[in-house]
mmCIF file as Biopython writes it, N, C-alpha, C and O atoms, coordinates in Angstrom:
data_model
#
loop_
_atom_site.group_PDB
_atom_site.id
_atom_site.type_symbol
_atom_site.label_atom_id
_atom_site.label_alt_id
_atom_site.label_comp_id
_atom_site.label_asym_id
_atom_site.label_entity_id
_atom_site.label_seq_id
_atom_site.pdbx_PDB_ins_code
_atom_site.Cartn_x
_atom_site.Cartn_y
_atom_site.Cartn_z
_atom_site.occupancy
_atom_site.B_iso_or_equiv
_atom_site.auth_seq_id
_atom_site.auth_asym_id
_atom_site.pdbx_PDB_model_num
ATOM 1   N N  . UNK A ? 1  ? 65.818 101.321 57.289 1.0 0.0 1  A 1 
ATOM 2   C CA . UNK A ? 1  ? 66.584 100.781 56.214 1.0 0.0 1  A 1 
ATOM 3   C C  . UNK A ? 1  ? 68.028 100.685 56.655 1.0 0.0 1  A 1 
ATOM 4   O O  . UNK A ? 1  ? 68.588 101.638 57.197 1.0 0.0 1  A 1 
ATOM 5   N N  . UNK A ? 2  ? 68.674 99.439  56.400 1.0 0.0 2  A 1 
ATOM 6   C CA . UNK A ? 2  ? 70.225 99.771  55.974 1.0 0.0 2  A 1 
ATOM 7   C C  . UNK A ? 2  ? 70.660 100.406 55.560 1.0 0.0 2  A 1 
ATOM 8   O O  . UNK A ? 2  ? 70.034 100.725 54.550 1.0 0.0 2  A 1 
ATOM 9   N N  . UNK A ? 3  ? 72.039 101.267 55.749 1.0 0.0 3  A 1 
ATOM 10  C CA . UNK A ? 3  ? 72.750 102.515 55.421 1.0 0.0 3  A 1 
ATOM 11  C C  . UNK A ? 3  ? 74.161 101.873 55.258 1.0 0.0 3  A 1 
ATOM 12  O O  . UNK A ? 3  ? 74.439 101.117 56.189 1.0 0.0 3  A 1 
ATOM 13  N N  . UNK A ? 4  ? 74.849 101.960 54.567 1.0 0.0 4  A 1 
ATOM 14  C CA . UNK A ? 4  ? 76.677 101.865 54.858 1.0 0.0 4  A 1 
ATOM 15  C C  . UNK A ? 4  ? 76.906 103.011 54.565 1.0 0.0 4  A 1 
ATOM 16  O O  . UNK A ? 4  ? 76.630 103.632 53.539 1.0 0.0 4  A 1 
ATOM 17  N N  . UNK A ? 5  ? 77.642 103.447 55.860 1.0 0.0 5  A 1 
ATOM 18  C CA . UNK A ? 5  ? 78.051 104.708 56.036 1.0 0.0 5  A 1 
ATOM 19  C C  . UNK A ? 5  ? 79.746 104.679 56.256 1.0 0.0 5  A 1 
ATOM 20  O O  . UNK A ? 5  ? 80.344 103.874 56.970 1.0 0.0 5  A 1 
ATOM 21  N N  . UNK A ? 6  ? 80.357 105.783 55.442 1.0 0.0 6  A 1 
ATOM 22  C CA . UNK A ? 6  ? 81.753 105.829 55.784 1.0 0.0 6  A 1 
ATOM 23  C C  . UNK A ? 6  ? 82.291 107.275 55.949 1.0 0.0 6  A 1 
ATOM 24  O O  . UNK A ? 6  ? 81.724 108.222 55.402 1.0 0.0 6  A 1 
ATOM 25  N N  . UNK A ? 7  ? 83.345 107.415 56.678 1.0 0.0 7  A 1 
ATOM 26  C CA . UNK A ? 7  ? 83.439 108.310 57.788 1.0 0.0 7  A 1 
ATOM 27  C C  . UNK A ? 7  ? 85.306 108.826 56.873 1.0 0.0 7  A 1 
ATOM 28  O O  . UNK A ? 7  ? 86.002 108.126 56.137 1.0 0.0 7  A 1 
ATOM 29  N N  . UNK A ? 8  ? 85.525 110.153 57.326 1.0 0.0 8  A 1 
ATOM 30  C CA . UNK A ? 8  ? 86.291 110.539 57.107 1.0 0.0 8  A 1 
ATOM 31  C C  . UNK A ? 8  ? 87.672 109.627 57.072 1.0 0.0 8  A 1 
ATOM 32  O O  . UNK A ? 8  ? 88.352 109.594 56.047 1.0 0.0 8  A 1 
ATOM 33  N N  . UNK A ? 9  ? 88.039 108.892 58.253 1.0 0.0 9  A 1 
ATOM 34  C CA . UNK A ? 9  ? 89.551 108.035 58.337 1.0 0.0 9  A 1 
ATOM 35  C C  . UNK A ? 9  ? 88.755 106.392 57.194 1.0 0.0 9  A 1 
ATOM 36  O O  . UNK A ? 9  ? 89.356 105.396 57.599 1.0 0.0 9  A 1 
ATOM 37  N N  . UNK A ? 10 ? 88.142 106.143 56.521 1.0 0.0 10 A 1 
ATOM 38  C CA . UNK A ? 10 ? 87.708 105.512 55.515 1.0 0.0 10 A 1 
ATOM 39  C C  . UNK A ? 10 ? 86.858 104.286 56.197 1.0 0.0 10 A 1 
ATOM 40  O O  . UNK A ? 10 ? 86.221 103.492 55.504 1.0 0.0 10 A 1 
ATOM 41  N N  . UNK A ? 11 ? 86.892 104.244 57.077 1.0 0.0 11 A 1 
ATOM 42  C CA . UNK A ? 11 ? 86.242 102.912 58.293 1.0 0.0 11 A 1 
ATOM 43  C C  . UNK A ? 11 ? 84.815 102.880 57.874 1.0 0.0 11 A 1 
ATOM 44  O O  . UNK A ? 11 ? 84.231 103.960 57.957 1.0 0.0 11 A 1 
ATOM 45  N N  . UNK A ? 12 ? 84.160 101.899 57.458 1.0 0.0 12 A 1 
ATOM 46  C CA . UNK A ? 12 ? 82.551 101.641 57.117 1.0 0.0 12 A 1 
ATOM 47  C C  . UNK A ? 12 ? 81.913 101.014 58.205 1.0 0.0 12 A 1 
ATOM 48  O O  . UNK A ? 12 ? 82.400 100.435 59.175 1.0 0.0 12 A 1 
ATOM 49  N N  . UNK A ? 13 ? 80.752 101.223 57.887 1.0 0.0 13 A 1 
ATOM 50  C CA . UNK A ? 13 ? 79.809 100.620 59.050 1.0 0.0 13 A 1 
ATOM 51  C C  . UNK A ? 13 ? 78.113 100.815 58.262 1.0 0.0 13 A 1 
ATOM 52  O O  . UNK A ? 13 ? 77.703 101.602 57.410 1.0 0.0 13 A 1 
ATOM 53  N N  . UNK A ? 14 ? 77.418 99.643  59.059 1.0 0.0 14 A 1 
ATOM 54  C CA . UNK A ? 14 ? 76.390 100.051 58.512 1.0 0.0 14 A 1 
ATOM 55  C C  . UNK A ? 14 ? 75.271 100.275 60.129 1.0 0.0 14 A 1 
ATOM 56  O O  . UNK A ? 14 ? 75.466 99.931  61.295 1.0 0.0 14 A 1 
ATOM 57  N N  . UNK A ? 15 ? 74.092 101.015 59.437 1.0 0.0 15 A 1 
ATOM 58  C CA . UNK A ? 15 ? 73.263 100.582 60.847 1.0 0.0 15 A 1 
ATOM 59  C C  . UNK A ? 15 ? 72.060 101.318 59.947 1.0 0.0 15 A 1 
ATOM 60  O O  . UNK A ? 15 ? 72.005 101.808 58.819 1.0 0.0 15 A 1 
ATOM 61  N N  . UNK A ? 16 ? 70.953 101.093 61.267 1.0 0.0 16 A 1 
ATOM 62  C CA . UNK A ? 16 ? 69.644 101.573 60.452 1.0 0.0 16 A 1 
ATOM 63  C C  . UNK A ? 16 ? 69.534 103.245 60.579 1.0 0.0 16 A 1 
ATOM 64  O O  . UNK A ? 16 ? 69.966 103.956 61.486 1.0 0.0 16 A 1 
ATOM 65  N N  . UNK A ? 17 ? 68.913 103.575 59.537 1.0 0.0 17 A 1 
ATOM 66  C CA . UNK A ? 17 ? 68.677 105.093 59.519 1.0 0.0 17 A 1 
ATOM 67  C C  . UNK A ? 17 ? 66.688 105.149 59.039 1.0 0.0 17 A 1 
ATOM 68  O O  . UNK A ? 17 ? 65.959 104.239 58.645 1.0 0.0 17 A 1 
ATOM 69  N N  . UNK A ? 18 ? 66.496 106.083 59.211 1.0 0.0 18 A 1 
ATOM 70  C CA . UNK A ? 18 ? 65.526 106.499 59.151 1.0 0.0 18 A 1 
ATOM 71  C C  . UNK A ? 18 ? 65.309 107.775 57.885 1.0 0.0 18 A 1 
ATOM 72  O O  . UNK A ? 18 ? 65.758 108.887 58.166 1.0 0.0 18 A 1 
ATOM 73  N N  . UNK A ? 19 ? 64.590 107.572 56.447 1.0 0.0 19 A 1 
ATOM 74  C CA . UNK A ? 19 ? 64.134 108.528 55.200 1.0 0.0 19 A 1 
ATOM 75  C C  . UNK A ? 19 ? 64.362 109.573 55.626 1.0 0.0 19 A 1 
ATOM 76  O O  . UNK A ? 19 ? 64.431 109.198 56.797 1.0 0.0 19 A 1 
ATOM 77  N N  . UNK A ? 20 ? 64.568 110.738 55.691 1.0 0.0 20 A 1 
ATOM 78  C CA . UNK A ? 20 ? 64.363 112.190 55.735 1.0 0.0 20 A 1 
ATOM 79  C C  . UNK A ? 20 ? 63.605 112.661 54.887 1.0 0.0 20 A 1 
ATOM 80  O O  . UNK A ? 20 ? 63.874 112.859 53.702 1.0 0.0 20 A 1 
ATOM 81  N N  . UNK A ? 21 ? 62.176 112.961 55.675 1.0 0.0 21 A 1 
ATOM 82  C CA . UNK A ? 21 ? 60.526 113.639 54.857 1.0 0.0 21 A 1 
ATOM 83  C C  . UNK A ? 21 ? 60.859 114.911 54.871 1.0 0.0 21 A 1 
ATOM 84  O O  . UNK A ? 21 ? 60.147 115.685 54.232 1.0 0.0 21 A 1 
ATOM 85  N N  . UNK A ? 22 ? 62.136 115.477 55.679 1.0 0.0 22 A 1 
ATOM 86  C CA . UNK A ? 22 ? 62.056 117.211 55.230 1.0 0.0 22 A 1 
ATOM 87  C C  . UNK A ? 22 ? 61.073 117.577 56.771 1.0 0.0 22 A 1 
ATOM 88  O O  . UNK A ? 22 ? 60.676 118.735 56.898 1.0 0.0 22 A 1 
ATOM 89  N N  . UNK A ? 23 ? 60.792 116.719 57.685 1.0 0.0 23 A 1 
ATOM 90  C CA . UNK A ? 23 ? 60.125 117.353 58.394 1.0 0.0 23 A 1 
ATOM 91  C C  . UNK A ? 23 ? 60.911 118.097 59.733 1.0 0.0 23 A 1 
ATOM 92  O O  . UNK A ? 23 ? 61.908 117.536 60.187 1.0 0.0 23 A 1 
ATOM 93  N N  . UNK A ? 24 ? 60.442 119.338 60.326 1.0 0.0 24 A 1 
ATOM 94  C CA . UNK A ? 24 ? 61.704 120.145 60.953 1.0 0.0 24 A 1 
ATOM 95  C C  . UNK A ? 24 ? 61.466 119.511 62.344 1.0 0.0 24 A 1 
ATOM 96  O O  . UNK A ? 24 ? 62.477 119.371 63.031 1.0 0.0 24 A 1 
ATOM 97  N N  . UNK A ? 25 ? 60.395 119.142 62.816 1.0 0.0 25 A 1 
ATOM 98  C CA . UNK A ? 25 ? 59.505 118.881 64.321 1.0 0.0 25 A 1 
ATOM 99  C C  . UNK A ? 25 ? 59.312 117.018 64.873 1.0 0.0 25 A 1 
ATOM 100 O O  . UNK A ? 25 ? 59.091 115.909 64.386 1.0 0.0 25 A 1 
ATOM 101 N N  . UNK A ? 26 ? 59.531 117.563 65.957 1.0 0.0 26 A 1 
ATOM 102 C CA . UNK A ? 26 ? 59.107 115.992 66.127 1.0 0.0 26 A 1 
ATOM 103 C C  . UNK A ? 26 ? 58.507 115.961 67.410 1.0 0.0 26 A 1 
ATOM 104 O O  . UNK A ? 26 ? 58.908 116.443 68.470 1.0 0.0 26 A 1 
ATOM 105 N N  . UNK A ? 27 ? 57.551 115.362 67.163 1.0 0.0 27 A 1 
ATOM 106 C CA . UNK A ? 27 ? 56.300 115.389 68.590 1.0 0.0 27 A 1 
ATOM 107 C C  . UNK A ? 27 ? 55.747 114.095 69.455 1.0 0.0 27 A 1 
ATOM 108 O O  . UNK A ? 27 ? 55.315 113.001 69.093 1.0 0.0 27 A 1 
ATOM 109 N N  . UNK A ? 28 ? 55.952 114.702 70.771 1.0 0.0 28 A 1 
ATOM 110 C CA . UNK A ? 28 ? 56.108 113.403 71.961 1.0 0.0 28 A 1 
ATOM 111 C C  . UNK A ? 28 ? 54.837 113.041 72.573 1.0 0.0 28 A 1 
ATOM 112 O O  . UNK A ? 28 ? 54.113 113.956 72.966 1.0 0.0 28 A 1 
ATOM 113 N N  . UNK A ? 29 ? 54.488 111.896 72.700 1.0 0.0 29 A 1 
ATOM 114 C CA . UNK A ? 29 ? 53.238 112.114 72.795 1.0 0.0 29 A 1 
ATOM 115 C C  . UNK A ? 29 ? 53.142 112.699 74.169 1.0 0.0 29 A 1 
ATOM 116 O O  . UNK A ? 29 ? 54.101 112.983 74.887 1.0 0.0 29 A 1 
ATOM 117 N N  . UNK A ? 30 ? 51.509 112.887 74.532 1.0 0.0 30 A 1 
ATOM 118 C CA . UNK A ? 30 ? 51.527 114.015 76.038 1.0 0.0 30 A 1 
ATOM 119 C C  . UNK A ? 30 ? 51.910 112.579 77.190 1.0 0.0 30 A 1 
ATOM 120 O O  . UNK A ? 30 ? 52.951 112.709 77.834 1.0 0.0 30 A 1 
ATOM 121 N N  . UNK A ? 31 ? 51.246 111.529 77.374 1.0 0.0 31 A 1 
ATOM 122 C CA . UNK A ? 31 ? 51.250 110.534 78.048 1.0 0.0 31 A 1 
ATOM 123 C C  . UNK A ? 31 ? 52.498 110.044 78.516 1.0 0.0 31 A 1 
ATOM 124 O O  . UNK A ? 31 ? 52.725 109.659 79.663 1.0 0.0 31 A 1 
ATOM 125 N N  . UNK A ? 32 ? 53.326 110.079 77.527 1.0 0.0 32 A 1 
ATOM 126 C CA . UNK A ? 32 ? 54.947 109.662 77.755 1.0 0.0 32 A 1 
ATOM 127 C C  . UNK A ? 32 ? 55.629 110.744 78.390 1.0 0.0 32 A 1 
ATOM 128 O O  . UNK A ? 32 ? 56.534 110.420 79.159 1.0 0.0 32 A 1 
ATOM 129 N N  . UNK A ? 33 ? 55.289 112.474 78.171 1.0 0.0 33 A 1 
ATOM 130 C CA . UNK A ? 33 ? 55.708 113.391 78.539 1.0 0.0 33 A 1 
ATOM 131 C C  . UNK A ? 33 ? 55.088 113.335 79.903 1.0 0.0 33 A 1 
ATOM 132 O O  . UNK A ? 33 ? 55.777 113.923 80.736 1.0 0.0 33 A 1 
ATOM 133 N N  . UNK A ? 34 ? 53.903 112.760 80.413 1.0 0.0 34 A 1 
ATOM 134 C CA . UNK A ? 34 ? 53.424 113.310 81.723 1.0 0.0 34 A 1 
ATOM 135 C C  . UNK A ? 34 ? 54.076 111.726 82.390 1.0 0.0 34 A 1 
ATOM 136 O O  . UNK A ? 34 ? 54.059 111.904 83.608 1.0 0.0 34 A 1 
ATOM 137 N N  . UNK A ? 35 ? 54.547 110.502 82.152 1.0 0.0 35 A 1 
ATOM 138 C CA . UNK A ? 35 ? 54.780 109.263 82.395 1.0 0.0 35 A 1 
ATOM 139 C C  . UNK A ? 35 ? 56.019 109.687 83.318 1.0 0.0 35 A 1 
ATOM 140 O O  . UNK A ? 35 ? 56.307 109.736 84.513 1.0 0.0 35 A 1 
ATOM 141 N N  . UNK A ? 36 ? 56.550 109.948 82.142 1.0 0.0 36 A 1 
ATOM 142 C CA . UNK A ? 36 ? 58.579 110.224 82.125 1.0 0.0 36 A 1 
ATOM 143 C C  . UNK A ? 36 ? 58.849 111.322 83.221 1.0 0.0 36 A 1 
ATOM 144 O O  . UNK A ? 36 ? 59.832 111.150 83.941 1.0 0.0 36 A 1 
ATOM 145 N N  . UNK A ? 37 ? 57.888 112.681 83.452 1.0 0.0 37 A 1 
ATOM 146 C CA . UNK A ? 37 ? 58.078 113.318 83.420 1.0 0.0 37 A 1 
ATOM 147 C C  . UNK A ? 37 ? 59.247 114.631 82.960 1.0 0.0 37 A 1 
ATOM 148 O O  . UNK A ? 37 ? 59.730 115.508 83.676 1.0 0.0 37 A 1 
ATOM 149 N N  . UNK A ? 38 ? 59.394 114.430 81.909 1.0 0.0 38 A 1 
ATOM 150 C CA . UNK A ? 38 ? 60.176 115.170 80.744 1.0 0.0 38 A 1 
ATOM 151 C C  . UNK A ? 38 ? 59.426 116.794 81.173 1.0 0.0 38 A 1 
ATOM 152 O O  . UNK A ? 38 ? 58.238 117.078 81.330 1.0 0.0 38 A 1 
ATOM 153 N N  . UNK A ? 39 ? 60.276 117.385 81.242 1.0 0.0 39 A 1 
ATOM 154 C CA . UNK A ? 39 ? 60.034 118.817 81.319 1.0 0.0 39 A 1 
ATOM 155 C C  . UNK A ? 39 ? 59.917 119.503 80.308 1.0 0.0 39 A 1 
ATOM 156 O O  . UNK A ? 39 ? 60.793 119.684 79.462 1.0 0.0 39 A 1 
ATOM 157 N N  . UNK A ? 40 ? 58.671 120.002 80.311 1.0 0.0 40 A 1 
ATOM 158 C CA . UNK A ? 40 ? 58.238 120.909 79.118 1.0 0.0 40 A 1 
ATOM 159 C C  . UNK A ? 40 ? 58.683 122.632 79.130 1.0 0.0 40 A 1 
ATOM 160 O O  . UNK A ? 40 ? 59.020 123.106 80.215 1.0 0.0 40 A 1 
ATOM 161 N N  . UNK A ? 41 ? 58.670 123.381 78.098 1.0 0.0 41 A 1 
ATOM 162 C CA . UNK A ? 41 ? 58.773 124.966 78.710 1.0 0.0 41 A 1 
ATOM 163 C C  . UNK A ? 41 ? 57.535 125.247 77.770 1.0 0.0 41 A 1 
ATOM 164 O O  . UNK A ? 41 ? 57.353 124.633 76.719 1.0 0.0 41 A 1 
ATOM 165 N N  . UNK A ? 42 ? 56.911 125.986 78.131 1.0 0.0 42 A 1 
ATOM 166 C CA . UNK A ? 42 ? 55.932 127.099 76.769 1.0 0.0 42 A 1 
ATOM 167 C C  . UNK A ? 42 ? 56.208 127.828 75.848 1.0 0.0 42 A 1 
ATOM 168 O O  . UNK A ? 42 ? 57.331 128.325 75.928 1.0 0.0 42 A 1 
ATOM 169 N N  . UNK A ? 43 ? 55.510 128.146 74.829 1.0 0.0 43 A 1 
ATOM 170 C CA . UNK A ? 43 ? 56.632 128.391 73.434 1.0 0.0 43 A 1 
ATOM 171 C C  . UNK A ? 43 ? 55.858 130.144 73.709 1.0 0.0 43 A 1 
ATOM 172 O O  . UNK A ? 43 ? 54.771 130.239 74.280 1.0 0.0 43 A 1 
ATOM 173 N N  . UNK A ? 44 ? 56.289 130.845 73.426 1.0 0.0 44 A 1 
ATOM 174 C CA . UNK A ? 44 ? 55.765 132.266 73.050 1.0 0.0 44 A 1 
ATOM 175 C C  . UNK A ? 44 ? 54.615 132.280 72.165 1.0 0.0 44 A 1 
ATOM 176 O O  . UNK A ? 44 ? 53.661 133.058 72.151 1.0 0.0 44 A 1 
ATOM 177 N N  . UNK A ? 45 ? 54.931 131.067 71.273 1.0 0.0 45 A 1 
ATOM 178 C CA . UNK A ? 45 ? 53.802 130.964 69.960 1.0 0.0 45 A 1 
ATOM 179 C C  . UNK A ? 45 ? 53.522 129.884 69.400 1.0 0.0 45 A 1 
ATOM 180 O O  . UNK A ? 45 ? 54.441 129.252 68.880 1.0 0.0 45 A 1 
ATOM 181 N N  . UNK A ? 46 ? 52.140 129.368 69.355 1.0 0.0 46 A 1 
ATOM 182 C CA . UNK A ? 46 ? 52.302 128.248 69.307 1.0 0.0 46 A 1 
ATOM 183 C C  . UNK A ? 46 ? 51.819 128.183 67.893 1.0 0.0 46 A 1 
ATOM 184 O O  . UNK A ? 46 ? 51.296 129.120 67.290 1.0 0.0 46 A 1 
ATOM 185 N N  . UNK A ? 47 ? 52.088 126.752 67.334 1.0 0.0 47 A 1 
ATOM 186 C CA . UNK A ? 47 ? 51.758 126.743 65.806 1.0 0.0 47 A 1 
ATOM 187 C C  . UNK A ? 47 ? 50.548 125.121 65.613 1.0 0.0 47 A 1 
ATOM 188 O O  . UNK A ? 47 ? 50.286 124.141 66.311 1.0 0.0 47 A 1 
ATOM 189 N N  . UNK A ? 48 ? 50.029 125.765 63.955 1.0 0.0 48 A 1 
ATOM 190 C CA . UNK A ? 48 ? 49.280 124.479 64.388 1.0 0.0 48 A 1 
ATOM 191 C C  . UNK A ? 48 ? 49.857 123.267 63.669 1.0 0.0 48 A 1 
ATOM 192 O O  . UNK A ? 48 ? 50.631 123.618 62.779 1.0 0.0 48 A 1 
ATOM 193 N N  . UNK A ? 49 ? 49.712 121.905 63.786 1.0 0.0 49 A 1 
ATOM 194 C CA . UNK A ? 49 ? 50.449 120.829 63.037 1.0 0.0 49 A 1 
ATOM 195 C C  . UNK A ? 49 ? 49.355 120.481 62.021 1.0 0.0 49 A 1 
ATOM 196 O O  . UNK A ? 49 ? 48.187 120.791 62.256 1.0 0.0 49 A 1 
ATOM 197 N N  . UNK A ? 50 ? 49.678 119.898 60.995 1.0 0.0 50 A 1 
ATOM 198 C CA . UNK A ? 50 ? 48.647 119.556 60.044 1.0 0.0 50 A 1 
ATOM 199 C C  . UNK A ? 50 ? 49.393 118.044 59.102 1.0 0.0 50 A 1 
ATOM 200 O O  . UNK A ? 50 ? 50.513 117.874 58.620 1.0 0.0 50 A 1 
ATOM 201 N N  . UNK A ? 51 ? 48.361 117.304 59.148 1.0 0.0 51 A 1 
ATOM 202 C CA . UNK A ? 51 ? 48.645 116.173 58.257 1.0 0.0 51 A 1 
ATOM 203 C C  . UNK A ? 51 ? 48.712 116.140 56.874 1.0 0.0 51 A 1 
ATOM 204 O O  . UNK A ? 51 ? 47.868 116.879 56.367 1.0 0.0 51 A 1 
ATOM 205 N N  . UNK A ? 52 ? 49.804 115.220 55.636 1.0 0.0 52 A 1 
ATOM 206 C CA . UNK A ? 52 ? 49.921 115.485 54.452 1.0 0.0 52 A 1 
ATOM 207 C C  . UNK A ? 52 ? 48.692 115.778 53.781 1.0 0.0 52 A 1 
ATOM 208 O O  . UNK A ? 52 ? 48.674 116.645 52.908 1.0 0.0 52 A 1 
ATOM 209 N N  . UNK A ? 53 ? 47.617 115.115 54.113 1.0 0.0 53 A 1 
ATOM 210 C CA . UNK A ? 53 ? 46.363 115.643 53.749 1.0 0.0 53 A 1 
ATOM 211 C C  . UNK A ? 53 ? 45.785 117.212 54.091 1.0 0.0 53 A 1 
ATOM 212 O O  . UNK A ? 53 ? 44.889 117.768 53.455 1.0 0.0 53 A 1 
ATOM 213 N N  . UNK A ? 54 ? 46.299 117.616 54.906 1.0 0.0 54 A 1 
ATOM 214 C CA . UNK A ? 54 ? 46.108 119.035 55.127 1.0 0.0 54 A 1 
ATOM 215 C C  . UNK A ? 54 ? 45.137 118.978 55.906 1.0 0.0 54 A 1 
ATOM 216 O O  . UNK A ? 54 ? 44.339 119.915 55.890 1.0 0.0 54 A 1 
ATOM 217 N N  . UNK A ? 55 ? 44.970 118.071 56.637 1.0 0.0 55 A 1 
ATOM 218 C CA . UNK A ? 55 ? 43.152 118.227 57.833 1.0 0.0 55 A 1 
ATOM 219 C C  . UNK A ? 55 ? 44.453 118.480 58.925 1.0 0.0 55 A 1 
ATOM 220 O O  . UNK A ? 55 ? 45.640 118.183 58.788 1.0 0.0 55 A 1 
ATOM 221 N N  . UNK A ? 56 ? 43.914 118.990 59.793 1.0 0.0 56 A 1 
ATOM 222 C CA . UNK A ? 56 ? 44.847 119.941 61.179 1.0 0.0 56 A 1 
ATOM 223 C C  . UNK A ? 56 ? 44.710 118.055 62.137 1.0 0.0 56 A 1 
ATOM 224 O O  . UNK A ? 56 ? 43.788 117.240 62.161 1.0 0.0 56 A 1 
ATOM 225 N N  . UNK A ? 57 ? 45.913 118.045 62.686 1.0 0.0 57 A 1 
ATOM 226 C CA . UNK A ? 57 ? 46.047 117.021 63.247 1.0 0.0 57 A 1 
ATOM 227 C C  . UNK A ? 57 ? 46.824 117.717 65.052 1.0 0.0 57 A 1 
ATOM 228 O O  . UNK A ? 57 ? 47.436 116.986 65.831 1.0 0.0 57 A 1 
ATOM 229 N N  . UNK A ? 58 ? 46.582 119.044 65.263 1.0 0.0 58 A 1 
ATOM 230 C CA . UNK A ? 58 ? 46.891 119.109 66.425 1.0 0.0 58 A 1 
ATOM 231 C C  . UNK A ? 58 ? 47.415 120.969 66.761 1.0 0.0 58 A 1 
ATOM 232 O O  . UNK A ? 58 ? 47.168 121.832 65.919 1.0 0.0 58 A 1 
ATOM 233 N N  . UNK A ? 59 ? 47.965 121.224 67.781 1.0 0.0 59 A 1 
ATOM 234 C CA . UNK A ? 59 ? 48.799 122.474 67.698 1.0 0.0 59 A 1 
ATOM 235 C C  . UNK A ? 59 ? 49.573 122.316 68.851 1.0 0.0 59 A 1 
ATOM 236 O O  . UNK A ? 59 ? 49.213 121.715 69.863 1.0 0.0 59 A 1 
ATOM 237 N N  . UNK A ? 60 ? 50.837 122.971 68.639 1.0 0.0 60 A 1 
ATOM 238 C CA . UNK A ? 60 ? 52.124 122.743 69.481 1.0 0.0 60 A 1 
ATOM 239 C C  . UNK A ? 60 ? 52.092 124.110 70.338 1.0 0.0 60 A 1 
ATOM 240 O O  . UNK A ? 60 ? 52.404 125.201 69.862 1.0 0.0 60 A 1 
ATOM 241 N N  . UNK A ? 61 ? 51.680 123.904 71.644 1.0 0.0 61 A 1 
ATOM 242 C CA . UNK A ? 61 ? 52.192 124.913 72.676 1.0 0.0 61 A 1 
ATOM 243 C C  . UNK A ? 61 ? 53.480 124.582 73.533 1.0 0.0 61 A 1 
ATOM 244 O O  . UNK A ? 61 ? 53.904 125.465 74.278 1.0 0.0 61 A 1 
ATOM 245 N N  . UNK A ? 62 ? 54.037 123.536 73.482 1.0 0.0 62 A 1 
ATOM 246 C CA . UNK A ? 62 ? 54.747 123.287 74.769 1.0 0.0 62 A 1 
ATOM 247 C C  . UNK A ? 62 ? 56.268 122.963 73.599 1.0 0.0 62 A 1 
ATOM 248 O O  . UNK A ? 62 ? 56.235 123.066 72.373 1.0 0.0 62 A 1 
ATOM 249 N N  . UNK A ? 63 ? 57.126 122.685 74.197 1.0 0.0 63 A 1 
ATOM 250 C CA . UNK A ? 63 ? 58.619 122.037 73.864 1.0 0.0 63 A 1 
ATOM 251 C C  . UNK A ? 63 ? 59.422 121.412 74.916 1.0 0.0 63 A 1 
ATOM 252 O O  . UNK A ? 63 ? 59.451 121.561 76.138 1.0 0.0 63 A 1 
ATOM 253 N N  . UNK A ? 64 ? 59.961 120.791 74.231 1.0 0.0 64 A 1 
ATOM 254 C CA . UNK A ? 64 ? 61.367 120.247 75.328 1.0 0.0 64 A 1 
ATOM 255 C C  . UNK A ? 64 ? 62.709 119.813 74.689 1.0 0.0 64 A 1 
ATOM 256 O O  . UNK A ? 64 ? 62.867 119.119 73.684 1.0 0.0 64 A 1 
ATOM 257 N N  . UNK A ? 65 ? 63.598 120.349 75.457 1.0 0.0 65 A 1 
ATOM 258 C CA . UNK A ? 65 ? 64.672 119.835 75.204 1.0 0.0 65 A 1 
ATOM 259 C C  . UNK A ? 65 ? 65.533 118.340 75.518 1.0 0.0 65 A 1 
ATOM 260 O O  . UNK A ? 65 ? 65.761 117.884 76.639 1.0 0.0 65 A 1 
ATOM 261 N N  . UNK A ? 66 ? 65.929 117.733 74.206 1.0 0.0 66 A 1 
ATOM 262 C CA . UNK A ? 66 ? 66.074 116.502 74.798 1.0 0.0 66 A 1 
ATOM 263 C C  . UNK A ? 66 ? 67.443 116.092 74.063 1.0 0.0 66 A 1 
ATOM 264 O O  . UNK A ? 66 ? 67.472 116.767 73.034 1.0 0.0 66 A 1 
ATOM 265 N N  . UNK A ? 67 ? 68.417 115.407 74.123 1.0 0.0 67 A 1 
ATOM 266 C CA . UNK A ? 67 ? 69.763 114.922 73.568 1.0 0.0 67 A 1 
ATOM 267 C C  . UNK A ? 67 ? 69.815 113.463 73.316 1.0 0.0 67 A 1 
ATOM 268 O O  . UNK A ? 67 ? 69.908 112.641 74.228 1.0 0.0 67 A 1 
ATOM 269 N N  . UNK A ? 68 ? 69.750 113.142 71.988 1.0 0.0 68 A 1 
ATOM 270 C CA . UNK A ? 68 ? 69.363 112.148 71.469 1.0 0.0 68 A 1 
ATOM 271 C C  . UNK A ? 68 ? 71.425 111.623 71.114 1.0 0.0 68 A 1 
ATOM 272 O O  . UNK A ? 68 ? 72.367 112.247 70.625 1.0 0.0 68 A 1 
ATOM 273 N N  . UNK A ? 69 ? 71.280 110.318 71.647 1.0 0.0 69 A 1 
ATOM 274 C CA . UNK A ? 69 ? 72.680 109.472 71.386 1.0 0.0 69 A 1 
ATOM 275 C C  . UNK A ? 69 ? 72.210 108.380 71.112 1.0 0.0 69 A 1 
ATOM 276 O O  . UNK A ? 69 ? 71.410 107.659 71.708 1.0 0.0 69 A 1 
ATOM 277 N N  . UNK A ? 70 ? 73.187 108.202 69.394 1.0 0.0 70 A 1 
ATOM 278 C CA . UNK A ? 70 ? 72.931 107.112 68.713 1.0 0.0 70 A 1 
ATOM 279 C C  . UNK A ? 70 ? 74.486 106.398 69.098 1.0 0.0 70 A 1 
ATOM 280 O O  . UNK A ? 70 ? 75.544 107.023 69.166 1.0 0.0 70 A 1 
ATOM 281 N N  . UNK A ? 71 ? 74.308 105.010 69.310 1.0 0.0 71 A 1 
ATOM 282 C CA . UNK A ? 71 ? 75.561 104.186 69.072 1.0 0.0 71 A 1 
ATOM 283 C C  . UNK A ? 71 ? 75.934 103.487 68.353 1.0 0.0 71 A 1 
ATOM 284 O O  . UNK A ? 71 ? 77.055 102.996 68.491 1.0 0.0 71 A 1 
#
């Protein structure tokens, strides 16, 4: 969606943004992670993911750190 966003010194701008579902995680697929080779670490604990329907849609052992720049 379109956003107009304005910033402390009063300057507007618009660009696309993306809803906020409240969700804390965001998951890469394995293919792009083994493609890219993006470095994974292992979590101490892994958790399981589950879809709004509540049927289990996966479980998270791995992570990565990554730095996302919007322009």
């Amino acid at each position: 969606m379109q956003t107009k966003v304005k910033i402390q010194n009063g300057k507007e701008f618009r660009l696309q943004t993306l809803v906020d579902s409240e969700y804390t995680h965001t998951r890469i697929n394995k293919q792009l992670v083994k493609e890219e080779k993006i470095q994974t670490k292992h979590m101490n604990r892994s958790f399981k993911v589950f879809n709004v329907s509540r049927t289990k849609n996966g479980e998270v052992m791995q992570y990565a750190l990554l730095k996302v720049e919007i322009k």
